[in-house]
ZAKE-440946 format. One line per field, with one value per residue (C-alpha): residue number from 1; residue in three letters; y, z, x. Coordinates in steps of 0.02 Angstrom, whole numbers. Layout:
<nodes>
tilum	NUM;...
ronu	ALA;...
y	Y;...
z	Z;...
x	X;...
</nodes>
This chain:
<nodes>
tilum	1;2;3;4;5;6;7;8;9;10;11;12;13;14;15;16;17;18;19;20;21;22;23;24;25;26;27;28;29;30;31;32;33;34;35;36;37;38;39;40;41;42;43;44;45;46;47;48;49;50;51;52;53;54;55;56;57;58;59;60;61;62;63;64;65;66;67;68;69;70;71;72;73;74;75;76;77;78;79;80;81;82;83;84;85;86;87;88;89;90;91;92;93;94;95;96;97;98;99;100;101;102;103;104;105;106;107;108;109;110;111;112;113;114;115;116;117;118;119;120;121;122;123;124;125;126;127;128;129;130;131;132;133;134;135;136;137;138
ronu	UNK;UNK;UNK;UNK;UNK;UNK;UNK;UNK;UNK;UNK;UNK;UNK;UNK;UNK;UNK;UNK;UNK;UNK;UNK;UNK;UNK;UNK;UNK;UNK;UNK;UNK;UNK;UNK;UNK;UNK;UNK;UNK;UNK;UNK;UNK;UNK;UNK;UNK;UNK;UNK;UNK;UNK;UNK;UNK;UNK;UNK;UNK;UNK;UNK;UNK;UNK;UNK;UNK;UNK;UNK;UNK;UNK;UNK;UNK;UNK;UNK;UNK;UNK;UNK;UNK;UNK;UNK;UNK;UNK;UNK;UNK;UNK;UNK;UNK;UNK;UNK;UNK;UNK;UNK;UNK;UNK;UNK;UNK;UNK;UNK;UNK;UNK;UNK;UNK;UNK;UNK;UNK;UNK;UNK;UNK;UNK;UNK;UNK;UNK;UNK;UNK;UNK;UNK;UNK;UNK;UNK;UNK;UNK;UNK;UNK;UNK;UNK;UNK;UNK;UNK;UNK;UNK;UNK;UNK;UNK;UNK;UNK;UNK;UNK;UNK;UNK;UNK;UNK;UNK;UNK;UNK;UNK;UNK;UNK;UNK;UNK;UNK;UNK
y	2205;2028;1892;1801;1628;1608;1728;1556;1473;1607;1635;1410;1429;1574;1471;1309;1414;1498;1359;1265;1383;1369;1180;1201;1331;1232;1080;1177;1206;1036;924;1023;1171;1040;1119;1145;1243;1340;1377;1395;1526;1609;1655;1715;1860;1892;1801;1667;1469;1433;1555;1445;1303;1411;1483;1301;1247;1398;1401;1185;1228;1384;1299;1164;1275;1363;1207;1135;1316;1316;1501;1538;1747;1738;1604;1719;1867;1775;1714;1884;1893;1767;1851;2025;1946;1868;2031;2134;2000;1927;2021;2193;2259;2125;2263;2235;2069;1912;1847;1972;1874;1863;1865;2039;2060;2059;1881;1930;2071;1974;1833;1965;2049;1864;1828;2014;1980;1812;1894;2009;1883;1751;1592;1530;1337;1217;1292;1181;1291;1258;1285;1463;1437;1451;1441;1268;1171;1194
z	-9074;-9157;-9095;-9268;-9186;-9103;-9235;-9341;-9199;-9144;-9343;-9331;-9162;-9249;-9419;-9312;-9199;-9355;-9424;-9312;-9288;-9437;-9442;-9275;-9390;-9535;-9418;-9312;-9495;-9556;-9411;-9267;-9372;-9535;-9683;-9734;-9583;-9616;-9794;-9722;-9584;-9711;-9819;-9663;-9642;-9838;-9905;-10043;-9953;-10082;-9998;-9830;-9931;-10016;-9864;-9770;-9907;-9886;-9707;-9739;-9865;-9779;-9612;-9684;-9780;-9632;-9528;-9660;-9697;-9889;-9938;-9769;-9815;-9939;-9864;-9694;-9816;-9887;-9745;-9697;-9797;-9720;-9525;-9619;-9679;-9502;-9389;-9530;-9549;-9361;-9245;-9265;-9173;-9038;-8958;-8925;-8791;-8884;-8735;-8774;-8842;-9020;-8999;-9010;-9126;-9005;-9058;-9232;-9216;-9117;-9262;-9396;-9321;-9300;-9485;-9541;-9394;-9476;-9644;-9605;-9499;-9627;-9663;-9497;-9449;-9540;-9667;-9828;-9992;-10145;-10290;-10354;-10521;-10670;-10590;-10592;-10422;-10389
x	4088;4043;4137;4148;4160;4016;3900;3881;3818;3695;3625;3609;3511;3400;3375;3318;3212;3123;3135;3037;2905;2848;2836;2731;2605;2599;2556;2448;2337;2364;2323;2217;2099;2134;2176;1987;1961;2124;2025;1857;1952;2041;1872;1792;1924;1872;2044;2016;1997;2165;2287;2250;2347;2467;2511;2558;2653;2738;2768;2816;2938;2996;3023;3134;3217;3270;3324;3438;3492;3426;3462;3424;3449;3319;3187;3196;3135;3013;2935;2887;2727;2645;2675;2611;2475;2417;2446;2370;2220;2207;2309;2328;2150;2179;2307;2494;2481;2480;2374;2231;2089;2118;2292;2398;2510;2697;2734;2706;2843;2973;2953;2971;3116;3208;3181;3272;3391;3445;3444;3580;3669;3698;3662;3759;3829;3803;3705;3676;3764;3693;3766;3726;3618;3717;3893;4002;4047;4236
</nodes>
């Protein structure tokens, strides 16, 4: 059974985790491998150098989405893309262990199954409502 008072607390701790991670990723591209790298990485796996940028703005926007709970429901499904696209790219023939070299592709899942987890959990504590397009503020 779900104890309904602390479920808000748990979907918050999920959305700032999440949250978070992505921050770290999109800083990881930004300030260590630089975004050029990031590009320059991207084309060697035979993507196109822009996705690298699309992809950090996307995990940027994503991640503070998810921290100030921004549609956190929808942002948490479509953040999934991005972790496809990495085991599917990176990960996948590096086995199951994320500390095989090349990195396996368990992180990948557990992240994945944390974004559909907050999706049907809800937005959680403290989440920031907007107001539904088209309807009024009451």
């Amino acid at each position: 059974m779900t104890d309904m008072r602390t479920a808000p607390y748990a979907a918050l701790l999920l959305r700032l985790v999440l949250g978070v991670l992505f921050l770290a990723h999109a800083g990881l591209k930004i300030f260590v491998f630089t975004p050029a790298g990031t590009a320059g990485f991207f084309g060697s796996l035979g993507l196109p150098g822009w996705l690298a940028y699309v992809t950090i703005v996307w995990e940027v926007v994503g991640g503070v989405a998810l921290i100030l709970g921004l549609w956190p429901r929808l942002v948490a499904i479509a953040m999934i893309p991005i972790l496809l696209g990495a085991l599917f790219t990176v990960h996948i023939h590096a086995g199951f262990f994320f500390n095989n070299p090349k990195g396996g592709w368990e992180f990948l899942a557990l992240w994945i199954a944390g974004l559909v987890s907050l999706a049907l959990l809800g937005d959680g504590a403290l989440a920031l409502k907007p107001t539904p397009i088209g309807s009024r503020a009451r």
